[in-house]
C-alpha positions in Angstrom: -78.6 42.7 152.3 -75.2 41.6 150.6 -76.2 39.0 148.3 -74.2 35.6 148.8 -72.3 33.8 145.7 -72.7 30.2 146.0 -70.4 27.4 144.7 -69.3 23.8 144.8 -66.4 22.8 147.3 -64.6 19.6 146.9 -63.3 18.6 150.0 -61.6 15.2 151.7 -64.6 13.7 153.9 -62.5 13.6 157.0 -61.8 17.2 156.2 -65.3 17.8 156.2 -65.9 15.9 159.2 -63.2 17.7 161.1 -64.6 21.1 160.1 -67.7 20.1 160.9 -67.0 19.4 164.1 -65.0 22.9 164.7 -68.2 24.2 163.3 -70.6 22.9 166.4 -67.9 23.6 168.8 -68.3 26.9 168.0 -72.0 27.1 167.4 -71.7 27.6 163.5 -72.9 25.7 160.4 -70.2 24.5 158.7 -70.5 26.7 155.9 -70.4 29.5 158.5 -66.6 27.9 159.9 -65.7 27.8 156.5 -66.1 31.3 155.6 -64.9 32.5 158.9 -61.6 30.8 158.3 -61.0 32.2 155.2 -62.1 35.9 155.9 -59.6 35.3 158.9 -57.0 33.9 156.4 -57.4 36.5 154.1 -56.7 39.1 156.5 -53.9 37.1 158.2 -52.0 37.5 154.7 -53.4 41.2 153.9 -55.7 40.0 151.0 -58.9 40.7 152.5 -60.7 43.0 150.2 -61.3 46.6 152.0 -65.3 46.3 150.3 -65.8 42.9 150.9 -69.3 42.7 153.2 -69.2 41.2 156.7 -69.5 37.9 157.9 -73.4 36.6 157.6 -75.5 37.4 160.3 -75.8 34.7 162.8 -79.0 32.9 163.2 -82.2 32.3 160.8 -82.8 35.2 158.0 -85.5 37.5 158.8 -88.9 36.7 157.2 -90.0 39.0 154.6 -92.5 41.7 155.2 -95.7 42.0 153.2 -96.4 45.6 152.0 
């Protein structure tokens, strides 16, 4: 599994809001819309890395297994 970065966002609530929204329309988390918009933006422009991992995997993470 491709491991994540995590980092603060500043954003205007009613941005927030608004992507929230988007975000359950479309059966994401926002952090999920978020990500998908920029991947999509990214690509739009040509800058998407070729060896940048896919999007997340929808749904929860798989527990771990016990060996």
């Amino acid at each position: 599994m491709v491991a994540r970065k995590g980092f603060l966002l500043r954003l205007d609530p009613a941005i927030h809001d608004a992507l929230a929204v988007w975000a359950r329309d479309e059966l994401r988390s926002t952090n999920a819309q978020i990500e998908f918009l920029l991947r999509r933006a990214l690509a739009d422009a040509g800058r998407l890395p070729s060896d940048a991992g896919g999007p997340a995997k929808r749904g929860r993470p798989p527990k771990p297994t016990a060996d």
